[in-house]
C-alpha positions as CSV (number, residue, x, y, z in Angstrom):
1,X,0.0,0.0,0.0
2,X,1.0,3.4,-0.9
3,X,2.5,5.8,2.2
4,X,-0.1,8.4,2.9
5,X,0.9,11.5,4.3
6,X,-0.7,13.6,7.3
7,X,-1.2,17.1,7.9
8,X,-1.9,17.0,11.8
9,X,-2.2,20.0,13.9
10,X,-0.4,20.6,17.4
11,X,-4.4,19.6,18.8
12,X,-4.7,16.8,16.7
13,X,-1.6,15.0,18.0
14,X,-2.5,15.8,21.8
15,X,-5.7,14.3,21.2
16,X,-4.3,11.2,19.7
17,X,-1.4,10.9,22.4
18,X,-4.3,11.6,25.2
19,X,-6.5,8.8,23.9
20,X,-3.7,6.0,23.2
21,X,-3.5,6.4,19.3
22,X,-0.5,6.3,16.8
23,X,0.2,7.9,14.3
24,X,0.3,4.2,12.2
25,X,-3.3,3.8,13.8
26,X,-4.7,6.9,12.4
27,X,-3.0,6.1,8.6
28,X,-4.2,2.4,9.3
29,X,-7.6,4.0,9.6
30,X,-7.7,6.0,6.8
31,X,-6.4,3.2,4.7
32,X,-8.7,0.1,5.3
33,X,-11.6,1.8,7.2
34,X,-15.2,2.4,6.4
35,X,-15.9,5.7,4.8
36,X,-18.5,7.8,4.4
37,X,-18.9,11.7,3.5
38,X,-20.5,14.3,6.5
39,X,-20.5,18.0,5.3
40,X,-17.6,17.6,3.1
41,X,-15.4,15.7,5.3
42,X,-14.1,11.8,5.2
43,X,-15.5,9.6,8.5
44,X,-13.6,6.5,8.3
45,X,-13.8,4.4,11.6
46,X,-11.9,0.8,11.5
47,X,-11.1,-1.2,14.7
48,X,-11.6,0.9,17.9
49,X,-11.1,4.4,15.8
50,X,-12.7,7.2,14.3
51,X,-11.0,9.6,11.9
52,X,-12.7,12.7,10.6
53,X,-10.4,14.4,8.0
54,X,-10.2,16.3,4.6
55,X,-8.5,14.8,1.5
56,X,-6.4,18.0,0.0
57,X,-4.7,16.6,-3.1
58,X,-2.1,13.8,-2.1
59,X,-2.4,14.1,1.8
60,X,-5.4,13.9,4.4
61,X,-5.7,17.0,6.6
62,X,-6.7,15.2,9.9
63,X,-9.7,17.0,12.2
64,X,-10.1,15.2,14.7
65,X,-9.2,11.8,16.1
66,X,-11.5,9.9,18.5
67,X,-12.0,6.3,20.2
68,X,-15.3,4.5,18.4
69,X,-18.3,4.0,20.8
């Protein structure tokens, strides 16, 4: 599988470090999760995660990072 490359703000990573995530988790996620479009933004949840982030070109700008319920 092709590298995919992040754009992760300074919030983003505290979120993910909070709440047990790696950064290999999150790209994992984007990778082989289920997707689906909300308000012009990528949801893709696989295992225990949920990503919400933007596809800008060749990278994934990454909103938030969260723990599935």
């Amino acid at each position: 599988m092709a590298e995919i490359k992040l754009v992760m703000s300074k919030h983003d990573l505290e979120q993910a470090r909070e709440r047990g995530i790696s950064i290999n988790e999150i790209k994992e996620t984007i990778q082989k999760g289920a997707k689906f479009i909300q308000d012009s933004k990528v949801v893709t949840s696989f295992r225990h995660i949920r990503v919400v982030c933007k596809k800008l070109k060749d990278r994934y700008f990454v909103i938030t990072v969260m723990i599935r319920k």
